[in-house]
SELOTOR-447020 format. One record per residue: x, z, y of N, C-alpha, C, O, CB in turn; residue in three letters. Coordinates in steps of 0.2 Angstrom, whole numbers, plus 5000, padded with zeros to 4 digits. Glycine has a CB too. Example, Ala and Ser with C-alpha at 12.3 -4.5 7.8 and 13.67 -1.06 7.14 Angstrom:
BEGIN
506650394972506250394978506650394984507150424983505750454978ALA/506450354989506850364995506450395000506750405006507050294997SER/
// end
This chain:
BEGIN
627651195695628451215696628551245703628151215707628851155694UNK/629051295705629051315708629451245714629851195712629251375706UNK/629451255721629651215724630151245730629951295733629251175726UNK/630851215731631251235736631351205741631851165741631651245734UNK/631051215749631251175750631751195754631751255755630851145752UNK/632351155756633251165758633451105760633251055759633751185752UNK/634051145764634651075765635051105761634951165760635051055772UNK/635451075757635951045752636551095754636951125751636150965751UNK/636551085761636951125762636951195767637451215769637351095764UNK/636451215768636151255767636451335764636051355760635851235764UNK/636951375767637251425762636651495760636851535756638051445765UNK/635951495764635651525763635051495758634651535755635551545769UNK/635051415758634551395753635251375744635151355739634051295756UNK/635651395745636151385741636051485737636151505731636951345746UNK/636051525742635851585738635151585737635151615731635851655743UNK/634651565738633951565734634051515727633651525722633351525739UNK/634451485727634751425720634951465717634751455711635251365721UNK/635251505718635751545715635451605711635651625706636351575720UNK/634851635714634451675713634051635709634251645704634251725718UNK/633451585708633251575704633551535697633251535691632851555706UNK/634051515698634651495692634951575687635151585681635551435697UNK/634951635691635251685689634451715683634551715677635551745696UNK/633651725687633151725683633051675679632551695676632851735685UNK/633151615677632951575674632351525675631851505671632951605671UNK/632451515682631651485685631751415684632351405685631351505692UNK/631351365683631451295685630951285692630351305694631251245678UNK/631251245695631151225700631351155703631651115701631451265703UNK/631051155707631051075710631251085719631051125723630051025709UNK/631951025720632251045727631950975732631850925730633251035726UNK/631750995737631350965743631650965748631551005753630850995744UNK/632150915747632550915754632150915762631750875763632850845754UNK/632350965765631950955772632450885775633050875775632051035778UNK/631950855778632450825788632550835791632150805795632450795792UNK/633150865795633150895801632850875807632850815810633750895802UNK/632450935809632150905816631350875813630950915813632650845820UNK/631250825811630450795810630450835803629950875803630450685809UNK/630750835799630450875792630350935794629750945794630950875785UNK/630750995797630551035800629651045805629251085806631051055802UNK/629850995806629051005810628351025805627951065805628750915815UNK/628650945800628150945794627951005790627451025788628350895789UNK/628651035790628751115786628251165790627751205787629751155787UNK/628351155795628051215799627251195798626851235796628351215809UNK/627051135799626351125795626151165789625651195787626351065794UNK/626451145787626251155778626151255779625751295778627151105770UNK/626651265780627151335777627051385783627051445781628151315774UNK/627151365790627051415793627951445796628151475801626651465786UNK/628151425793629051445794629651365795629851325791629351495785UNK/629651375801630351315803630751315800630851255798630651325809UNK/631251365797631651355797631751365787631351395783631851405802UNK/632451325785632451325777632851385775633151415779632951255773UNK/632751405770632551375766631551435765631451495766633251365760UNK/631151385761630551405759630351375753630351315752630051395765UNK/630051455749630051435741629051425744628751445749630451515733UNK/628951385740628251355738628151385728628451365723628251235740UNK/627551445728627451455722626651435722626251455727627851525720UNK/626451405717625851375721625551365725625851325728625451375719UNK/624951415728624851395738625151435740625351415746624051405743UNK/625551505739625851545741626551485745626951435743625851595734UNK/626651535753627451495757627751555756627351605755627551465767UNK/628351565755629051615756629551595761630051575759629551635750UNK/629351595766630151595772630651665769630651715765629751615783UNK/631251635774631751665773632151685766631751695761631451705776UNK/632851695766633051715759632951765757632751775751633551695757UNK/632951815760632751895758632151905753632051945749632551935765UNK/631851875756631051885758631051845751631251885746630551845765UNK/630851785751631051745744631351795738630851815734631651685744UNK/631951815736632251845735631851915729631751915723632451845742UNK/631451965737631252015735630451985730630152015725631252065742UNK/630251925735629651895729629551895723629151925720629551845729UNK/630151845721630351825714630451895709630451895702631151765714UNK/630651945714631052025710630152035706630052035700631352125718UNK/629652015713629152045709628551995705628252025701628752095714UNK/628551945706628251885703628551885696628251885690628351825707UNK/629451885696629551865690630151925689630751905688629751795690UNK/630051975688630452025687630952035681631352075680629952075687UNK/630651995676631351975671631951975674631851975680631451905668UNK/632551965672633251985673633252015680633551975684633751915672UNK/633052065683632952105689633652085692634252085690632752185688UNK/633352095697634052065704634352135706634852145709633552005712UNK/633752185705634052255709634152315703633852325697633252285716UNK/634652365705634652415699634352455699634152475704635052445697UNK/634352485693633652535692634052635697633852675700633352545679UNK/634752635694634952695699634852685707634952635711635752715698UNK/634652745709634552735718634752735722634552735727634252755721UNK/635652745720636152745723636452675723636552625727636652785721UNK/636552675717636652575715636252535717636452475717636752535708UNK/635352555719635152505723635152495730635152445733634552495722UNK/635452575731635452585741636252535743636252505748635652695744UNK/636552545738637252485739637052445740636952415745637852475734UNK/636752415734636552325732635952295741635852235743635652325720UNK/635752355742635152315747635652325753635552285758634252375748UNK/636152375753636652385760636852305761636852265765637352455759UNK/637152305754637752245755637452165756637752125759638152245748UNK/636752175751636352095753636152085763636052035767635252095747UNK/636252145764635952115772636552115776636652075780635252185778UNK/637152155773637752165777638052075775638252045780638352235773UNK/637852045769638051975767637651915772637951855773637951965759UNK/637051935775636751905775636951885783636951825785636151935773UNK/637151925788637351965793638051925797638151895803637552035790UNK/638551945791639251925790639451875788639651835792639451955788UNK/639651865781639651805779639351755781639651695780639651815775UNK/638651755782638151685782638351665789638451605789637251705780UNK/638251715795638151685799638851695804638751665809637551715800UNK/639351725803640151695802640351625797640751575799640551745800UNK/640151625793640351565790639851505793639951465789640451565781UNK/639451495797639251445797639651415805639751355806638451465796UNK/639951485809640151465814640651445813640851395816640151485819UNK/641151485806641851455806641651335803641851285805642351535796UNK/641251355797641151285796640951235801641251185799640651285792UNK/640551245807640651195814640951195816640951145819640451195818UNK/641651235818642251235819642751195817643151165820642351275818UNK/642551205809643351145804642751075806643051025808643451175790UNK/642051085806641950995808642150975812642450925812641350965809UNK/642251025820642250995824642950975826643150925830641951015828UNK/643551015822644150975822644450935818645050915817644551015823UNK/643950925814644150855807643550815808642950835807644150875796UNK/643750755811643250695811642950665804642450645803643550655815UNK/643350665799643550625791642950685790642350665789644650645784UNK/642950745790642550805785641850815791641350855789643150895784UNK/641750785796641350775798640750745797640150765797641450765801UNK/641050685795640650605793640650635786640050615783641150515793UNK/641050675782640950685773640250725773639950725768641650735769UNK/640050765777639650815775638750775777638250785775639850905780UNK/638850725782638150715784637750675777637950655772638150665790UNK/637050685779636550665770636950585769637350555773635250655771UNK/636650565764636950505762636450455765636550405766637050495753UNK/635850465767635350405768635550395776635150355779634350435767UNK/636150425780636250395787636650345787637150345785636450445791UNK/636350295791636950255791637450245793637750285796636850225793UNK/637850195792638450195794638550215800638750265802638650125793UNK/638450165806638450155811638350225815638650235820638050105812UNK/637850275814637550325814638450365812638950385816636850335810UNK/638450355806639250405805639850385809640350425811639650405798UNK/639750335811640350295814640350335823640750355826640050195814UNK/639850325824639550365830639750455831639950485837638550365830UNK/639750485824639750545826640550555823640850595826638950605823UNK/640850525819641550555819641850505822642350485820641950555812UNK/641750485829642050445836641950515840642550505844641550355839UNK/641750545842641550605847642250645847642550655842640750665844UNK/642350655851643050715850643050765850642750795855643450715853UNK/643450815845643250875845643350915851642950965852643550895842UNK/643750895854643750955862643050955864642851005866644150925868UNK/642650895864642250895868641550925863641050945866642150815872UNK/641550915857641150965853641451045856641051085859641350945844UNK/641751055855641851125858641951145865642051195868642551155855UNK/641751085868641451115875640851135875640751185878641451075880UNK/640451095871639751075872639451145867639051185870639450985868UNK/639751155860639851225859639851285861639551335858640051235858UNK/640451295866640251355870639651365875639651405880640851375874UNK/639351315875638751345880638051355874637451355876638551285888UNK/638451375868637951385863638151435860637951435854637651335859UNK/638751485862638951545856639451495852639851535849638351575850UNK/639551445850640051425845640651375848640851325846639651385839UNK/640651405853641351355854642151395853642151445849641351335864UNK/642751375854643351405850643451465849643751495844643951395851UNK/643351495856643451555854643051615849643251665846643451575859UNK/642351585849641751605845641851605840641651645836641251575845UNK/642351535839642551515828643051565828642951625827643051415824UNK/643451535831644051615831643951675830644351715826644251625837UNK/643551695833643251785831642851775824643051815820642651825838UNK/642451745824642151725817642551715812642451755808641751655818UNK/643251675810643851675806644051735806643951765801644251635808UNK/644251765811644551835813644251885806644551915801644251855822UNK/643751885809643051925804642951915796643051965792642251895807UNK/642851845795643051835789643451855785643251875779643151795789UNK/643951855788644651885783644751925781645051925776645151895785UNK/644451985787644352055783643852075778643852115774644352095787UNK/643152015780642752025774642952015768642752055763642251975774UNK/643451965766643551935762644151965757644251965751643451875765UNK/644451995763645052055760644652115758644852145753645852085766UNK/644252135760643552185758643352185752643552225748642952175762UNK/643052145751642852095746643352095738643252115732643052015751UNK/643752075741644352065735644752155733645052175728645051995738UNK/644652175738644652245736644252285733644552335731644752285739UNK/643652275733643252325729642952265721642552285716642252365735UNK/643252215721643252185714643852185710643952155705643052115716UNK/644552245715644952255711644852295703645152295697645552275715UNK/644452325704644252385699643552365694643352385688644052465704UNK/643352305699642552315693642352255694642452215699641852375694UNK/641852225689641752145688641052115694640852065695641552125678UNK/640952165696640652155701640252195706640152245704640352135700UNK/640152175713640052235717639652285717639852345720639852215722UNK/639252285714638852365714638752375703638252355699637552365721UNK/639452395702639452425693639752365691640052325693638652445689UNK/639352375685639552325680639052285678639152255673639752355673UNK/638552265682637952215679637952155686638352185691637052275678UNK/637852125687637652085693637152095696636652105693637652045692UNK/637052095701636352105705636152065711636552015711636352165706UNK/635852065716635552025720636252035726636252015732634752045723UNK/636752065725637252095730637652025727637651975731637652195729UNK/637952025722638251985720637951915720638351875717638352015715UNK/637451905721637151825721637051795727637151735729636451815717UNK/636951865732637151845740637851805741637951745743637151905745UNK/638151855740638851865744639051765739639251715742639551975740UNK/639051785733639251725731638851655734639251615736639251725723UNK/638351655735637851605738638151565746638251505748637051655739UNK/638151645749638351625759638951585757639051535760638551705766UNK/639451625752640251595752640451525754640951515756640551605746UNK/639851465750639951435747640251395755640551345754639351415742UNK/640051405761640351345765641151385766641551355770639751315773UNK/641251425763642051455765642151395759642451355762642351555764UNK/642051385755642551345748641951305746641351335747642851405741UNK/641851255744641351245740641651235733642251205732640851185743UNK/641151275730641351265723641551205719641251155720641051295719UNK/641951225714641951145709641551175707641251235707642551115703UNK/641651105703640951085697640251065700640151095706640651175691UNK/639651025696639451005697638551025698637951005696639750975694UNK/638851075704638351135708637751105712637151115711638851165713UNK/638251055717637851015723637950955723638450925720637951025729UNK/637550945727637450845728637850845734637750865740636550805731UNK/638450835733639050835740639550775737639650765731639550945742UNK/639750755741640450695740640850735734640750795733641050675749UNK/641250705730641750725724642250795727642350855727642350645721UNK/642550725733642850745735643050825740643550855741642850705736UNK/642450825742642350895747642550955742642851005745641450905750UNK/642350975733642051015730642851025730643250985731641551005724UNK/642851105728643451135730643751145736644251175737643851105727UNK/643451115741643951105747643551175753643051205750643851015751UNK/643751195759643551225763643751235771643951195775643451255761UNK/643651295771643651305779644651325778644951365774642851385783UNK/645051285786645651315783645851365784645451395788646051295783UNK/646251405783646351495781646151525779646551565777646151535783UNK/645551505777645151545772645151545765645251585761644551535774UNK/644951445765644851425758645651405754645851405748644451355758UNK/646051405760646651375755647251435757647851425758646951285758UNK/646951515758647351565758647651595751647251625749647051615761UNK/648151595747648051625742647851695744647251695743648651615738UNK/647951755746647651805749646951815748646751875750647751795754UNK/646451765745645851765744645551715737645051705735645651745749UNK/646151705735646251685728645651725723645251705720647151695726UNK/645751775724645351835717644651815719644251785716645551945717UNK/644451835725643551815729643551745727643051735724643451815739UNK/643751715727643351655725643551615719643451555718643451605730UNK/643951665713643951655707643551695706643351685700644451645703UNK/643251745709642851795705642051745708641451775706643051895708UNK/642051705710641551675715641451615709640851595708641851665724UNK/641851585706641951535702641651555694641351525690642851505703UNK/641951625694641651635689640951665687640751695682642151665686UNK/640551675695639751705696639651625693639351615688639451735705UNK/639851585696639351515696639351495687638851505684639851425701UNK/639851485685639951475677639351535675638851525671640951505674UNK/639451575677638951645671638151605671637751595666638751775676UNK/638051585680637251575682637051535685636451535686636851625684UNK/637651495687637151425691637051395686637451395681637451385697UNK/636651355688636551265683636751225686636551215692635751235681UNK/637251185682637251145684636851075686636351055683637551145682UNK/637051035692636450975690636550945686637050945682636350935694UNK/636050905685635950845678635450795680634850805681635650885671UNK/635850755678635450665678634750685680634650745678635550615670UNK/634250645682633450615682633550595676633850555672633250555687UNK/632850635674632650605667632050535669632050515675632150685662UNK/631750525665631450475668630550495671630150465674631550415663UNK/630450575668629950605670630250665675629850695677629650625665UNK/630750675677630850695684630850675690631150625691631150715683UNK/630550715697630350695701631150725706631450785706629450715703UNK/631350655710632050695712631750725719631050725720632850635714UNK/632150765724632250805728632050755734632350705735632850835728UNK/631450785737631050735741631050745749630750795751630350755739UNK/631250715753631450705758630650735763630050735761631750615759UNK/630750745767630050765769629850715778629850765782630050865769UNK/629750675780629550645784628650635787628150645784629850595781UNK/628850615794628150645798627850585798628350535799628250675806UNK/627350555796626850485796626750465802626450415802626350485793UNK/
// end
């Protein structure tokens, strides 16, 4: 079975989910650890960073990369179109998504933590302790966004990042006024990106991810709770319905999603 390994939340291991749920692959999820599991990762695979598909000895870093793999390993339900105009769109828009959305929404998303302590402590893994959460939604946000701008993401950084968003996302919802999805009428790897990065602007309902009840539906504010962006993320709601799987219970022969730790 193929193996993924990711964080959960993750909006770039949440587009590799998205793309093997859209082909039909089964797969097994491998939670990394932040910091010590990545070390372990780089042992094994060669690549720090998540998310990295494992297809027997074969590593795939990167989602792109993964991505364009699975096109050719497993080329059933093709991710790209066969016209060369509709694939020159589909390949413009996966890197433009990759670019934009992924990596604005990750700054707008440290942003909303750092001014909601409650949604702070909601998003850390479940195996941390109390005390540990207690520790980090006590920190105050000003002083997270001090400590942020001397890394690119302090308020002004979210701010322009939000700024940016908006128009993606009014972008977005204009070229889905006319057609059921971004490049024609079929879906394709353009459409599994863009829906995939989105996921920390809103996280979807339904029973997508391993995330608190509570969080699902919720997001970054402005963004997620604009009506003005209402159509993008019903049209986003209804990618997940066509091709994600949902999760489902441990069977008693399944192996759950494996933490990865240094000996």
């Amino acid at each position: 079975m193929l193996e993924l390994y990711q964080f959960e939340l993750s909006q770039y291991s949440e587009k590799v989910r998205l793309i093997l749920d859209y082909k039909g692959l089964d797969y097994r999820k491998v939670e990394v650890t932040p910091g010590v599991g990545q070390l372990d990762l780089f042992q094994k695979s060669g690549h720090r960073q998540v998310p990295v598909l494992k297809d027997g000895d074969t590593y795939i870093g990167d989602s792109t990369d993964i991505a364009f793999y699975l096109e050719r390993k497993y080329p059933e339900r093709p991710l790209l179109p066969s016209n060369p105009r509709a694939k020159g769109f589909c390949l413009m828009m996966e890197e433009w998504a990759d670019e934009s959305i992924g990596l604005k929404g990750r700054k707008a998303l440290i942003g909303a933590l750092n001014k909601n302590q409650n949604f702070r402590t909601s998003v850390l893994p479940k195996d941390v302790p109390d005390f540990v959460k207690n520790l980090v939604g006590a920190i105050p946000g000003d002083l997270l966004d001090v400590l942020g701008s001397g890394v690119g993401l302090g308020g002004d950084s979210v701010k322009e990042a939000v700024t940016g968003l908006k128009q993606d996302l009014e972008a977005l919802c204009l070229i889905l006024e006319s057609q059921p999805y971004l490049v024609g009428n079929t879906a394709s790897l353009a459409d599994l990106a863009v829906a995939g990065l989105s996921m920390v602007l809103k996280f979807p309902d339904g029973n997508y991810l391993d995330i608190p009840e509570h969080l699902k539906g919720k997001g970054i504010p402005e963004l997620a709770d604009n009506s003005a962006y209402a159509p993008f993320f019903a049209w986003r709601d209804r990618l997940y319905a066509e091709f994600r799987q949902p999760l489902t219970p441990q069977s008693p022969g399944d192996a759950p999603p494996t933490p990865i730790e240094i000996e």
